[in-house]
N, C-alpha and C positions, 0 to 999 in steps of 0.2 A: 507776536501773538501765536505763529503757528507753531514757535519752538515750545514754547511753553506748554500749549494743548499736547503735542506731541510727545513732551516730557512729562504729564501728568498720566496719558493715556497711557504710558511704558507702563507708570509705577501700581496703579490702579490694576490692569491688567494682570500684572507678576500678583499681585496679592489677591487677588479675585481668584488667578486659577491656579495659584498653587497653595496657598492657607488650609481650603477646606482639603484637599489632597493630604495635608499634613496632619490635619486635622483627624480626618479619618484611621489615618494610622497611627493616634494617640503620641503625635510629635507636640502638640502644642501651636498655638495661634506665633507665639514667639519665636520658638523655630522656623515655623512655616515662613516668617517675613523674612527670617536671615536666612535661607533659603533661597527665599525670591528676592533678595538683591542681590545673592551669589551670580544668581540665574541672567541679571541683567548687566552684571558688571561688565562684561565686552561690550554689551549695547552702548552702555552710558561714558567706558571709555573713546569708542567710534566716533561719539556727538562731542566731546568734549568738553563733559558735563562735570563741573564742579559739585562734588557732591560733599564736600566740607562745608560749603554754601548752604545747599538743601537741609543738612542735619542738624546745624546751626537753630535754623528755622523750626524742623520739626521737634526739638528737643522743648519747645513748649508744650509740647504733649505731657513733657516729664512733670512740668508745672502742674498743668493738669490734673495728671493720673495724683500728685502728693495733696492737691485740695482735696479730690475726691477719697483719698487716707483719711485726710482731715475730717471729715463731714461723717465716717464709720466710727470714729473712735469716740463714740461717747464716754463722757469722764465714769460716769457709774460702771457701766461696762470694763471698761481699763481697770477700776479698782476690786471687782469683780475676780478678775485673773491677775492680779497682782503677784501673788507668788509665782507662779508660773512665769508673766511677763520676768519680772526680774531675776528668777533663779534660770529656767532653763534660756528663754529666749537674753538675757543679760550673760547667764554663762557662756552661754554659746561662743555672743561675741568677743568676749574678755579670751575665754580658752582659745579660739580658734587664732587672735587676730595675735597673740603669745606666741602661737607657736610656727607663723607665718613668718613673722618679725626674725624670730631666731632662725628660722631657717635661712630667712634672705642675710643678715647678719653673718652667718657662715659660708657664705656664696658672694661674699665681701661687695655687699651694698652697702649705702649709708643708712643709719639710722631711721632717719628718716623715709626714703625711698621705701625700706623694709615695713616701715609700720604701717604707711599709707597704703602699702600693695593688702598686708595683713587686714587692715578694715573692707579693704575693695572684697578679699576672698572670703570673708567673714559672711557677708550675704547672700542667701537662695535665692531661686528663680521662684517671687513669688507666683506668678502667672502660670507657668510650668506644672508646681509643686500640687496647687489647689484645685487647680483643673481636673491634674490627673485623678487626686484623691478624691473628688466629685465625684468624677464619671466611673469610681469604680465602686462608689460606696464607701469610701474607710474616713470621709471625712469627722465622722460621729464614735469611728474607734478611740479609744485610748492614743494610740501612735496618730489618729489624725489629730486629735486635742491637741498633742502636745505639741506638731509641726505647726499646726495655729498660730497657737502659741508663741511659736520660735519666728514664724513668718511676718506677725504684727509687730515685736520687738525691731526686727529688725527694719523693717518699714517707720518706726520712730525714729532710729538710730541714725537713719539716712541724712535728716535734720540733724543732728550736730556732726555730724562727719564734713557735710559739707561750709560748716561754720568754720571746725577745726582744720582742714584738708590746707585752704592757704595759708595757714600760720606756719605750714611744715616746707613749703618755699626755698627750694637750692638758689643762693643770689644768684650762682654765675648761673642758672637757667633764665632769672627773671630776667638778668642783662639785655640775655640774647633775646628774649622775646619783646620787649621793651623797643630795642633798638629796631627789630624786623616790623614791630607797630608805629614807628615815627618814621620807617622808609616808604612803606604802605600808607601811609595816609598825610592828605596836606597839613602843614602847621595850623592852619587856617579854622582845621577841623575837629571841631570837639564837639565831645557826649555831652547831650544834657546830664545835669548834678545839681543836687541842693546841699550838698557839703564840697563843693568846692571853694577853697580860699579859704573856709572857716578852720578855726581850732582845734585842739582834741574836747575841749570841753562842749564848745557849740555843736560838734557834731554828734555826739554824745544827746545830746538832747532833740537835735534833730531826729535823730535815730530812734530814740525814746518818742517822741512825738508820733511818726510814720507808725508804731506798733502801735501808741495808742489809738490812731485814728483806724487802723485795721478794727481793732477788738471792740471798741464802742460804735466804731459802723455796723459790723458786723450784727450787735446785739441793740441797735436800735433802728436802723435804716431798713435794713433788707426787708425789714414786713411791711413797710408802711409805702415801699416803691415795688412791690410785686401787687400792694391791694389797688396801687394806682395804675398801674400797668395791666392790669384784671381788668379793669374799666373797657377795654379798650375788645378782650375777647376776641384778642388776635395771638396766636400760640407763637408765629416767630419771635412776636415782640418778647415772649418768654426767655426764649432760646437769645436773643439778641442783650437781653438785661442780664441775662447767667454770664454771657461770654464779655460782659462790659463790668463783671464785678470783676473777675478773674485776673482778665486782663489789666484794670485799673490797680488789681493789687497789685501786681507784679511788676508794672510802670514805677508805681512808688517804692516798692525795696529795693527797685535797680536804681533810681533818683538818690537813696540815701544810701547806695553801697554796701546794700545788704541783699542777698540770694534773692530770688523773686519764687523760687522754691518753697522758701521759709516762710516768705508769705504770705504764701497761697496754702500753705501746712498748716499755719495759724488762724486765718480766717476761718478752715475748713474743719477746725477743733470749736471754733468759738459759736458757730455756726449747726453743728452736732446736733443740736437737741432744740435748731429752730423750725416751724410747721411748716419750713417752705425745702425742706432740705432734701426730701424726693422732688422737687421740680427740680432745683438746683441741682443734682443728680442727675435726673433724667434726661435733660438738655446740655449737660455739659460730656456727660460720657459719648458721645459719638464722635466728637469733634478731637476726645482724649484720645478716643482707638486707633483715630483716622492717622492721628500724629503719630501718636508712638509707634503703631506700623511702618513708617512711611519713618521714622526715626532706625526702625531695627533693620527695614529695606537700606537704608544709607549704610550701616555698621555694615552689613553684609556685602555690599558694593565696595565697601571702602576696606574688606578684608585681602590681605599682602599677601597670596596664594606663592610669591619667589621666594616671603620667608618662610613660609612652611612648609613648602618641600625641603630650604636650604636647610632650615634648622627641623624636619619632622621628629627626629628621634627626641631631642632635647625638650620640645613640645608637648610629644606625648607623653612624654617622662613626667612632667610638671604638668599635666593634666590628672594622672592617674595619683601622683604624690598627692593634690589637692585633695580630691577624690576622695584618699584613705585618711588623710591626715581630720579633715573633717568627719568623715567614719566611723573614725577610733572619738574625735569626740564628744560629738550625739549619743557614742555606745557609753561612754563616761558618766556621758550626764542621764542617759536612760538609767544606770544602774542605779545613781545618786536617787533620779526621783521615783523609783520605782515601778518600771516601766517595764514589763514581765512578756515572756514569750516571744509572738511574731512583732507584736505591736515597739520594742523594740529595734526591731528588724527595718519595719517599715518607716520609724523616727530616721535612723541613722541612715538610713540609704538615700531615700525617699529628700535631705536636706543636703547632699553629699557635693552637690555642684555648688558653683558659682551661681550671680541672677543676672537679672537683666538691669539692675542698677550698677553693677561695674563696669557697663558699657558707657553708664553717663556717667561716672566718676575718674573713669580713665580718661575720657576728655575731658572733663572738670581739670584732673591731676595735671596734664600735658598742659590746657591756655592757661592756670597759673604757676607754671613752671616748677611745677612739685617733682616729677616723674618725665622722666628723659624721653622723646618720642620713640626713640628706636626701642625701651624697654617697654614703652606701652602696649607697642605694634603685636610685641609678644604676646604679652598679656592678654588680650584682646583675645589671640587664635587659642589662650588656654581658658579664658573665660564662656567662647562659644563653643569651643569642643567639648568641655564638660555641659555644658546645656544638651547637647545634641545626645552624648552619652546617658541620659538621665533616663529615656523610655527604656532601654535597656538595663538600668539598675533594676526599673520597675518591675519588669518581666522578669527580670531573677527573683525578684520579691516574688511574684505571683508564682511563677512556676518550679521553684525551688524551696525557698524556706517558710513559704505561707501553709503549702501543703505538709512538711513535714511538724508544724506547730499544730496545723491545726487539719487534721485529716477529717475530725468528724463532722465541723463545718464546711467540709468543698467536698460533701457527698453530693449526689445528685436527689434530686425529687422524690419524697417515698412513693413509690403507688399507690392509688387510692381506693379502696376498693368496700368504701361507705356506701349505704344508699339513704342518710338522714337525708332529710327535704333543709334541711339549715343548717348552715356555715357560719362559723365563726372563724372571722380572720383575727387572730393574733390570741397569742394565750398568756399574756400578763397581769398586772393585777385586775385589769377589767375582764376580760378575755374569761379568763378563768373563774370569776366570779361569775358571772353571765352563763357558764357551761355548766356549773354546779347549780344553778339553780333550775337551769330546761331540766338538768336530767334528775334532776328529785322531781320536779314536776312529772317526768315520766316522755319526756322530749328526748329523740336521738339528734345527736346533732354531728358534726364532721368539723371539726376544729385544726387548722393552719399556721404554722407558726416557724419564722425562718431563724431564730434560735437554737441551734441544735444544744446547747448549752442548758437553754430550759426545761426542751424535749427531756433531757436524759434527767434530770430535775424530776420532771412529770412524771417521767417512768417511775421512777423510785416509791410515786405512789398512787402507782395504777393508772394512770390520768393517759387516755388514747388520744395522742395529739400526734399529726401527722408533719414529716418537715417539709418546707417550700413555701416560694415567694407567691403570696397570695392575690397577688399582683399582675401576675401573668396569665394570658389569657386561656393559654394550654392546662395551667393547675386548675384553673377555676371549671376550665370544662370538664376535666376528671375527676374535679370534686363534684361534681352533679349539677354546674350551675343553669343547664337546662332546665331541667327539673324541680330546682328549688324554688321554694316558698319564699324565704327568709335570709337574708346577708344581715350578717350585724358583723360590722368593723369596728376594732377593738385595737386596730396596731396605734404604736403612740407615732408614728412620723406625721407631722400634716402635708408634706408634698402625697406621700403617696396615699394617704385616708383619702384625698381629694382624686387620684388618679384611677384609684378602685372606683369610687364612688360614679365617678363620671362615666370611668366603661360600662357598669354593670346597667346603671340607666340609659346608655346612648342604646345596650346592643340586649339586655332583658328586662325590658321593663313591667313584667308582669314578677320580677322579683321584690319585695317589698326589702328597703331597706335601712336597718336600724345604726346611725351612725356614729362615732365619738367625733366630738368638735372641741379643737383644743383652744380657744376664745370665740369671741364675739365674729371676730372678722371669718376666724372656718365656717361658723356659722352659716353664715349670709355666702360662703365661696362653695358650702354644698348644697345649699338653697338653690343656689345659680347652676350647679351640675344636674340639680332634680331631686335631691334626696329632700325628702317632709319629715323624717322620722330621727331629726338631731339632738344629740344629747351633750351638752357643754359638761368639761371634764370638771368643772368647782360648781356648778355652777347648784347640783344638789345636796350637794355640803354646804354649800353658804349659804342656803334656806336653813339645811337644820341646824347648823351653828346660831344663826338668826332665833331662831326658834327658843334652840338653848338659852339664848342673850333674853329672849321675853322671859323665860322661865325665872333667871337668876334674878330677875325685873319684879317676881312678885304675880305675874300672872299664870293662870293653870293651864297645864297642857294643850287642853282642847279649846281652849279660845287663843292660845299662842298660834295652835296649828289652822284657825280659820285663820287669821291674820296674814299667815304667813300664805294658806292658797290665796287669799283675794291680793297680795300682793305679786306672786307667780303669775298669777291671770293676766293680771295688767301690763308684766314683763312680758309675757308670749304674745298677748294684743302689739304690745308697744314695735315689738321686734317685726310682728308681721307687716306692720304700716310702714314701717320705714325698709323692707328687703328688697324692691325693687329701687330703690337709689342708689343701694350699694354697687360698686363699680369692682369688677377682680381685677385684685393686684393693685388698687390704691388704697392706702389705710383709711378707715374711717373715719380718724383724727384729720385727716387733710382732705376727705370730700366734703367740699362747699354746700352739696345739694343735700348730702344726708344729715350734716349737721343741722341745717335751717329747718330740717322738716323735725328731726328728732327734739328740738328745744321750742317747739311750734306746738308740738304732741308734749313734753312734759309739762309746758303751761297750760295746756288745753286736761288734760286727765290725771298730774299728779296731786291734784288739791281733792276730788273727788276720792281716790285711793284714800287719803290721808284721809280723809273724813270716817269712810268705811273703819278704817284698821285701828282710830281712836275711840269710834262708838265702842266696838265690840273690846278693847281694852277698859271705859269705862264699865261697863256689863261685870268684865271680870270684877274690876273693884267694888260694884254695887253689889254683886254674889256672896261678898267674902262677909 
């Protein structure tokens, strides 16, 4: 017992104090773990820690983290970006994994050994890649789209790689390994199997079976044992039922000799578009992080620091070849899809490493005898050194070719030197429309906008828009937010409408402010920040479209437009009764408490509505 505390508290520790360290200086949570088992591998060799053991273990995180793939990828969504998925993120693979092959081919590997290395090098660090493009903003660029793009492809791809991966099997490796698994274990002792003994046909159906019972579980069970487990209004039983589907799958792919990866992939697709699939979510990602930390700690523990010094130059050679070879092309297929400027830049660079699924396919490749240990071991130190390399591709992107693309966007802050009493944050098509009508009314206003793109746009016709992120607390106070009357937010992101929205009432709340809400759920999430003065972005189009629809119906305008207020009325009643149920950060479609009160209120007040809106339609028709 005390070894084991004491081998928990190592791993725990390395990752607690050096992750956010790593983190901080934009290395990534992935780095940061293969980092901290760099850090503890003397420790763990001292205690005589099997740490092929431990990874073993933790490589159910991998399961994990591919259910939770599975549970993002809605099918709508997927066919949504279809060309994309298949052109850049399928090119990708096809060109990349091409031109790996041939190079291993020349470097006189087998066939095989080459192709499987080529699918390993084919894949980004998708953790790495989306972090970085998060935290710097570019994920909503053109070059983040496309890396998306490229990142979900290959996160599919993982599932048939690892279907395909043992078919490419050197016998004389399976021999050896085969032979070292019958000296290592008693005759005595065998894996449970439900296709043991049987045929190619029975197992065949076995197998067919096992998937059916994933996909009709999946789409009939899982609601009807989370509403009975609800009963109970105990949250670990939540967490306890997430981690007993998981696991159960996964027990059953390895029973019928199929990847437990595959499916936990599959359930996590079939599952996509069911109302329980942020709990399922929310209770299984901690347990994913916990592992594949504690997975990428192992890889780092278990990196062969004799062979890279013995072999450094050769290493870094085939780090930097990867590197560009990938490079050249991202830049291929930027030009193919039309991928202009920096935003190319940031594709090709930004996708240029290896990911952290090569670390689980090199030991996939090694236990089923595809790829020789000793060429693994390599592989390994060229897959984590180009991860390591990657915040530095970054930084060349940011401090070299972003400024030369794009100079007029990484100016600094204009000065502001307005004194309107009202601010408009963002100048697009709302934005703008909103500014032209204060100032025909004879309103000064002080309008913000971090476009510089549109800015010189606006210039062209006169339009005084100042640039910067309207966001910060510095521009807002030199745009007069002392002082002001009036905020009306107009930028289209909803993380930041909601972050404005919250400063300016946590810290001026004698500023009145008028807001956009880009659905029902912003709604209710500026509600909750303090704003009263919210404007849904369809939501006054789809009165007068309505309106229009009465028109075309035969009734005259002005009994369409009573109609259309006494049904408005009852929606801004309807919404106010039900704002305090609303919970931030759960959708509304999966709060228990807002639904009951909402369909409690539409039986109780939408028959009265209906009565109102068909008198005054008869009315019309008695008129005519």
């Amino acid at each position: 017992m005390t070894d084991i505390l004491l081998l928990t508290f190592v791993f725990l520790a390395a990752g607690v104090l050096v992750v956010p360290i790593a983190s901080h200086f934009s290395l990534g949570s992935v780095l940061g773990y293969l980092i901290a088992g760099i850090l503890i591998s003397p420790l763990l060799t001292l205690f005589n820690v099997n740490v092929s053991a431990i990874q073993h273990i933790a490589e159910f995180g991998v399961v994990m983290m591919l259910f939770l793939i599975g549970l993002e990828l809605e099918p709508r969504k997927l066919w949504s970006m279809r060309a994309r998925l298949l052109g850049l993120g399928g090119g990708q693979i096809l060109l990349t994994t091409g031109a790996v092959t041939a190079i291993g081919i020349m470097l006189d590997q087998p066939w095989s050994v080459s192709f499987t290395i080529g699918l390993i090098f084919s894949l980004s660090s998708t953790a790495i890649v989306l972090q970085t493009l998060t935290e710097r903003g570019l994920l909503k660029s053109d070059g983040g789209q496309a890396s998306l793009a490229v990142l979900l492809m290959q996160d599919i791809a993982v599932i048939p790689m690892l279907a395909l991966v043992p078919l490419l099997a050197l016998p004389e490796l399976v021999n050896v390994i085969n032979q070292a698994s019958s000296e290592l274990a008693p005759a005595s002792e065998q894996s449970l199997s439900l296709i043991d003994g049987l045929n190619s046909w029975q197992v065949a159906l076995v197998t067919i079976a096992a998937v059916g019972t994933v996909v009709l579980g999946g789409n009939y069970l899982i609601s009807p044992i989370f509403r009975f487990i609800s009963l109970a209004h105990l949250r670990e039983l939540f967490t306890a039922t997430a981690l007993m589907f998981v696991i159960g799958i996964a027990l059953l792919m390895s029973l019928v000799g199929l990847s437990p990866a595959l499916g936990t992939f599959l359930a996590g697709v079939v599952l996509a578009n069911s109302a329980y699939k942020h709990e399922l979510e929310s209770n299984i990602a901690p347990f994913k992080g916990l592992l594949l930390g504690l997975f990428f700690m192992t890889v780092g523990a278990g990196i062969n620091f004799h062979l890279l010094t013995d072999n450094f130059l050769l290493i870094v050679s085939l780090t930097l070849g990867l590197i560009a070879v990938k490079a050249i092309v991202m830049m291929l297929l930027a030009l193919i899809f039309k991928l202009h400027g920096a935003h190319k830049w940031l594709f090709a660079l930004g996708l240029s490493q290896a990911g952290e699924f090569g670390f689980v396919l090199l030991s996939f490749t090694v236990h089923n005898g595809v790829i020789p240990a000793d060429i693994s071991e390599l592989l390994l130190l060229v897959v984590a050194l180009s991860m390591l390399l990657t915040p530095l591709l970054f930084i060349i992107y940011d401090k070299v070719i972003a400024k030369q693309y794009n100079k007029t966007q990484a100016r600094e802050a204009d000065e502001i030197n307005s004194e309107a009493n009202i601010i408009i944050a963002g100048s697009g098509r709302v934005g703008l429309m909103i500014d032209r009508l204060l100032r025909a009314a004879g309103f000064d206003t002080t309008v913000i906008d971090y476009s510089s793109e549109r800015l010189e746009i606006l210039k062209r016709f006169r339009l005084k828009t100042y640039f910067g992120d309207a966001t910060r607390p510095d521009l807002l106070t030199a745009a007069g937010i002392d002082e002001a009357k009036l905020l009306i937010v107009a930028i289209d992101e909803t993380d930041k409408i909601s972050k404005l929205v919250k400063y300016v009432s946590e810290n001026y709340p004698h500023v009145h402010i008028v807001s956009r809400a880009t659905d029902n759920n912003h709604v209710y999430d500026l509600y909750a920040h303090g704003c009263r003065d919210i404007i849904r972005e369809t939501h006054d189009s789809s009165l007068r479209m309505g309106r229009s629809a009465f028109e075309a119906l035969g009734i005259v305008r002005d009994k369409a437009e009573k109609m259309i207020d006494v049904f408005n009325d009852h929606e801004k009643k309807l919404m106010l009764a039900v704002a305090d149920a609303h919970k931030l950060g759960v959708p509304n479609y999966e709060n228990e408490e807002y639904i009951a009160r909402m369909l409690t209120l539409l039986e109780e007040w939408e028959p009265a509505v209906g009565v109102k809106m068909q008198a005054i339609s008869a009315e019309a028709s008695a008129d005519k």
